[in-house]
C-alpha positions as CSV (number, residue, x, y, z in Angstrom):
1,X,8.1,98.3,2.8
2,X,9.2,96.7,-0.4
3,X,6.9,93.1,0.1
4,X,3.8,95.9,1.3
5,X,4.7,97.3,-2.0
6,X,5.2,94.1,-3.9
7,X,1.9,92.7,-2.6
8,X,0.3,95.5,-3.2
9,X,1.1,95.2,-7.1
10,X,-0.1,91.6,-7.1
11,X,-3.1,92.8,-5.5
12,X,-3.8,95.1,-8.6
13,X,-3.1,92.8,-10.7
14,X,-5.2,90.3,-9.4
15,X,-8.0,92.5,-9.6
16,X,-7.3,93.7,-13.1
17,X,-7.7,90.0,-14.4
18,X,-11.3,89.8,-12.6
19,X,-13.3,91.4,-15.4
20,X,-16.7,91.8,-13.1
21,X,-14.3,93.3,-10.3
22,X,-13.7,96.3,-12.9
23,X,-17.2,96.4,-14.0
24,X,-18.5,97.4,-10.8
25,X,-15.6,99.4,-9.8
26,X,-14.9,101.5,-13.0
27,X,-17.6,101.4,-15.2
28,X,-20.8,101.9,-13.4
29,X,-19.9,104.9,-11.5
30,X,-19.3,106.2,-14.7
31,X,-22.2,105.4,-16.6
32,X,-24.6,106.1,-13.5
33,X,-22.4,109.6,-13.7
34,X,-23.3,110.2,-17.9
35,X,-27.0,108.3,-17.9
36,X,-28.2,110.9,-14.5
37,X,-26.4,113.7,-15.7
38,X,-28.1,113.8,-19.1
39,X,-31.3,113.2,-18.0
40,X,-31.1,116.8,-16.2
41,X,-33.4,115.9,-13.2
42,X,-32.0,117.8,-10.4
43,X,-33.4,117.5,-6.7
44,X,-34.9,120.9,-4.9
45,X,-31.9,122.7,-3.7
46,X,-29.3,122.3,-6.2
47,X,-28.7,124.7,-9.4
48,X,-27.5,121.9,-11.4
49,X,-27.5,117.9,-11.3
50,X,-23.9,117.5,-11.4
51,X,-23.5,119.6,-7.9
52,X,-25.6,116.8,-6.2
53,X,-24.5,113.7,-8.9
54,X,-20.6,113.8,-8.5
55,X,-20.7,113.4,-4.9
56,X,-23.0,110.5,-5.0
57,X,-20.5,108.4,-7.6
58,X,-17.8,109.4,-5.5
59,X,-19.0,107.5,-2.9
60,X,-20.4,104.8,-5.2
61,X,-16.6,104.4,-6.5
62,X,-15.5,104.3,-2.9
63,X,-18.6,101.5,-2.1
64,X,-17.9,99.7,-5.3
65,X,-13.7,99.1,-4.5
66,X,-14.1,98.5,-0.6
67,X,-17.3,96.6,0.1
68,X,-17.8,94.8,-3.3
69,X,-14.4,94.2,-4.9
70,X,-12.1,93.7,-1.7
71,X,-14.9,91.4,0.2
72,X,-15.5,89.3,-3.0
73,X,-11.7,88.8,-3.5
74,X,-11.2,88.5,0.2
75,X,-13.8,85.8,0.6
76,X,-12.5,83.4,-1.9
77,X,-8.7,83.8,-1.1
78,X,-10.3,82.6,2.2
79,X,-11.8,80.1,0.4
80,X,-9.5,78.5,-1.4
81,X,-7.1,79.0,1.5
82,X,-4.7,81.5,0.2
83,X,-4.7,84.3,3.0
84,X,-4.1,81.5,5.0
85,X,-0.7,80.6,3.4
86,X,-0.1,84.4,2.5
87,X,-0.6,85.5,5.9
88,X,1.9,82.8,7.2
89,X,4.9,84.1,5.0
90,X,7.7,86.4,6.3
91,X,4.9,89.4,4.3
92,X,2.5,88.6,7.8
93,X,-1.4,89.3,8.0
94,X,-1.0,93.0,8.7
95,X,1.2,93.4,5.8
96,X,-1.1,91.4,3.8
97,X,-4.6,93.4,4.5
98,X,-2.7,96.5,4.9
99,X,-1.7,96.1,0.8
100,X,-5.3,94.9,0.1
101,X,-6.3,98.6,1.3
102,X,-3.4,100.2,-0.5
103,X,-4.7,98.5,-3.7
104,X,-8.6,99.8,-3.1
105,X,-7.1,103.4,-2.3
106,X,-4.8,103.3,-5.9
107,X,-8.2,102.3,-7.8
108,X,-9.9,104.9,-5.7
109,X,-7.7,107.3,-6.9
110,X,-8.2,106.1,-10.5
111,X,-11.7,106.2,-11.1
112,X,-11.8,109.1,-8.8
113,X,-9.8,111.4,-11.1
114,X,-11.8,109.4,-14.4
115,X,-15.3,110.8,-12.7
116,X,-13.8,114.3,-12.6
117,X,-12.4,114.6,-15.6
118,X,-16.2,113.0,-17.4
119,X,-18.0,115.7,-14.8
120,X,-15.8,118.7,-16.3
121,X,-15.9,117.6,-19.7
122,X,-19.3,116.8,-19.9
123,X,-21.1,119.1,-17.5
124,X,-18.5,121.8,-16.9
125,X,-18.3,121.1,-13.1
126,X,-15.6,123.3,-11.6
127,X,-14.2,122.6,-8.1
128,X,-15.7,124.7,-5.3
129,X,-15.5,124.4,-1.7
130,X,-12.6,122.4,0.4
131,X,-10.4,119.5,-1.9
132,X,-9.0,119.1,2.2
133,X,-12.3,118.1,3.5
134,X,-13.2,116.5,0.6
135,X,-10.0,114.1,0.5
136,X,-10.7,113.4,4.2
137,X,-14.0,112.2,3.8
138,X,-12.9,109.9,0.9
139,X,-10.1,108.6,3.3
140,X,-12.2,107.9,6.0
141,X,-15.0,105.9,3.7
142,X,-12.4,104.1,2.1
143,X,-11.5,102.8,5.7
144,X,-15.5,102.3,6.7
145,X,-16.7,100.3,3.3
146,X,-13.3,98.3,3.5
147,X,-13.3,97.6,6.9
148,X,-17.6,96.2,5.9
149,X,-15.8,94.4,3.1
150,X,-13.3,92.5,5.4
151,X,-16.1,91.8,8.0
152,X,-18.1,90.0,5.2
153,X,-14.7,88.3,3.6
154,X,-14.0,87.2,7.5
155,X,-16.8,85.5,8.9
156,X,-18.7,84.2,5.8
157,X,-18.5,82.2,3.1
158,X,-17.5,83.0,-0.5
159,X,-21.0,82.3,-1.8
160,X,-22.6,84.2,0.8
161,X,-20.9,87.3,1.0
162,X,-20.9,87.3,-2.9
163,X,-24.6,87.7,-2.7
164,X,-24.5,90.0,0.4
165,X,-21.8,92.2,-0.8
166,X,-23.9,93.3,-4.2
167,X,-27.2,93.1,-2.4
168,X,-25.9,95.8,0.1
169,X,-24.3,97.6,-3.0
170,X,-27.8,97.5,-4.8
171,X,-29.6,98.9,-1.4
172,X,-26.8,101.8,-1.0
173,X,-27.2,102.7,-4.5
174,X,-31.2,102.8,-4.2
175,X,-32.0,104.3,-0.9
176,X,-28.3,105.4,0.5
177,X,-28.8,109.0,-0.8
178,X,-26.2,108.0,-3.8
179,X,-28.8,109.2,-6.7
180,X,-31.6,110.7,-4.9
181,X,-31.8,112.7,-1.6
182,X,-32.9,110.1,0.9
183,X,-35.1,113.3,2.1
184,X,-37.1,112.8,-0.7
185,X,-37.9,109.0,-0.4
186,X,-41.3,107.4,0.9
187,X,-41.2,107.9,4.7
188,X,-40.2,104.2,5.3
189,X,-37.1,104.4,2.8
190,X,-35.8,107.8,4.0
191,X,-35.9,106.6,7.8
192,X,-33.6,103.7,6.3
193,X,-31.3,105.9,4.0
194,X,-30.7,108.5,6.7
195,X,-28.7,106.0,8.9
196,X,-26.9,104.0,6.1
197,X,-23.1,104.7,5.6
198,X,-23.9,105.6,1.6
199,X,-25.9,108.4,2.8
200,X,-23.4,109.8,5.3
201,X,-20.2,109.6,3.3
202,X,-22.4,111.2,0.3
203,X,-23.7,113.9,2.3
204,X,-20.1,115.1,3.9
205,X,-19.1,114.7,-0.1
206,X,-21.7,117.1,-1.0
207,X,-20.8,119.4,1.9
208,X,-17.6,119.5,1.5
209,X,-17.5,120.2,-2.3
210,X,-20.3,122.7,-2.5
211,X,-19.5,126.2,-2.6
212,X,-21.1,127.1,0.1
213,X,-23.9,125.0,2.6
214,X,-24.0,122.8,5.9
215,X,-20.5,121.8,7.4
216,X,-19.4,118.3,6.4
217,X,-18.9,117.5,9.9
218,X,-22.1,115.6,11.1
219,X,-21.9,113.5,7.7
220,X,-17.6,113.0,9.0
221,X,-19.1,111.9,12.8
222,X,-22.0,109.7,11.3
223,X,-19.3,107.9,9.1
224,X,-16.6,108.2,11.6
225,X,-19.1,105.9,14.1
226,X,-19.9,103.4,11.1
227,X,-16.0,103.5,10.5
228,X,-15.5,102.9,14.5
229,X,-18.2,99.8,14.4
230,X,-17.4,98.1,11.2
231,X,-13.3,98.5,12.5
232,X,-14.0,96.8,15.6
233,X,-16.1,94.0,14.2
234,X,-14.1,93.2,11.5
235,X,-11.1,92.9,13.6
236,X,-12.8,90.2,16.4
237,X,-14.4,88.5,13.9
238,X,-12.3,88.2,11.0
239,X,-11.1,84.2,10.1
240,X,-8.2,83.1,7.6
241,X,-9.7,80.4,7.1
C-alpha cells in the first residue's frame, strides 16, 4: 500500500509539472463552464443552462484526466522506456497503472469540486436528485475514458496518440452531447453523438442530478458496455514498450 501510495504522489507530481496537462484538465472545463453559462442559451427542456451545462463539464473533466492527460503521459513513459523499468521494480505493472488511476481519480475529485463550487457561485446551482448515482456514474467513466487512454498509451506511439488523444477530445466536446444535446445536431452528427461514450456518461450525469426525469440507468449500461470494451482491449493489447 505505501509504494501504490508513493507512486501515486509521483504521479501527481509529474502531472503538475506538465503545464498543458493542467490546461486541459483544469482550466477548460472551467472556462467552457463560465463562457456557456453566461451566454444563457439553454436547450428545449431545461429551466436553466446550468441544469444541462454542469453535467456536460463533468464529464469533460472526467474526459480531459483519463483519455487526454493519462494516455499522453502514458505514451511517452512508454516511449522513453520508463514503464518498462517502473513496471520491473518490486512496485509491479498492476501497482504501477493502478496509481496512474488513483492519480486521475484525485484530479477528478479536484476540478470536480472547483466546477461546483464556480456553478453555485456563479449560477446558484443547488444539488437535486441522487449525489449516489451521480458518484457512480463519475466512477464508472473515470474507469471507461482511462481504460481509452491506456489502450491509446499501449499500442501506439507517443506522436500518434498525442494527436488521437486531443482529436477524440475535440470530437467528444463537439458532437458527444458535452455542450449541446446530440438530439439537436444535424441528422448525421446526432446518429454519431448518440453512441459515443461523451454522450452516455453526460446523459446518466444529467439524470442522475436532475431533480426529477429519465433514470440514469440506460446512460450507466451504454457506458458500462464502452467501459466493458475499452477494459478488455486495453488489457490484450497494451505494450511496455
Amino acid at each position: 500500500m505505501r509504494a501504490l501510495l508513493a507512486q501515486t504522489q509521483m504521479e501527481l507530481r509529474l502531472l503538475l509539472r506538465q503545464g498543458e496537462s493542467v490546461l486541459i484538465t483544469m482550466v477548460v472545463p472551467l472556462a467552457l463552464l463560465v463562457f456557456f453559462g453566461a451566454l444563457g442559451v439553454k436547450p428545449p427542456g431545461y429551466a436553466r443552462p446550468i441544469d444541462f451545462l454542469l453535467p456536460g463539464m463533468l464529464a469533460l473533466a472526467v474526459m480531459s484526466a483519463g483519455l487526454v492527460s493519462l494516455s499522453i503521459r502514458t505514451a511517452y513513459e512508454r516511449a522513453y522506456g520508463v514503464l518498462k523499468r517502473l513496471g520491473s521494480t518490486p512496485l509491479g505493472r498492476p501497482r504501477l497503472l493502478a496509481a496512474k488511476v488513483l492519480s486521475v481519480i484525485v484530479v477528478e475529485v479536484v476540478e470536480i469540486a472547483l466546477l461546483l463550487l464556480v456553478a453555485a457561485w456563479l449560477y446558484h446551482w443547488r444539488p437535486a436528485g441522487s449525489a449516489l448515482w451521480a458518484i457512480v456514474v463519475l466512477l464508472i467513466g473515470t474507469a471507461t475514458f482511462s481504460s481509452i487512454g491506456l489502450l491509446l498509451a499501449g499500442t501506439l506511439r507517443a506522436e500518434t496518440t498525442l494527436a488521437l488523444a486531443n482529436g477524440l477530445y475535440l470530437l467528444l466536446l463537439l458532437v458527444g452531447g458535452v455542450v449541446w444535446p446530440v438530439e439537436r445536431l444535424p441528422r448525421p452528427l446526432e446518429l454519431v453523438g448518440l453512441v459515443l461514450p461523451s454522450n452516455a456518461l453526460a446523459s446518466a450525469l444529467r439524470a442522475s442530478l436532475g431533480a426529477s426525469g429519465p433514470s440514469p440507468i440506460f446512460g450507466l449500461v451504454s457506458l458500462l458496455l464502452w467501459c466493458g470494451i475499452a477494459l478488455v482491449c486495453a488489457v490484450r493489447t497494451f505494450r511496455w514498450e
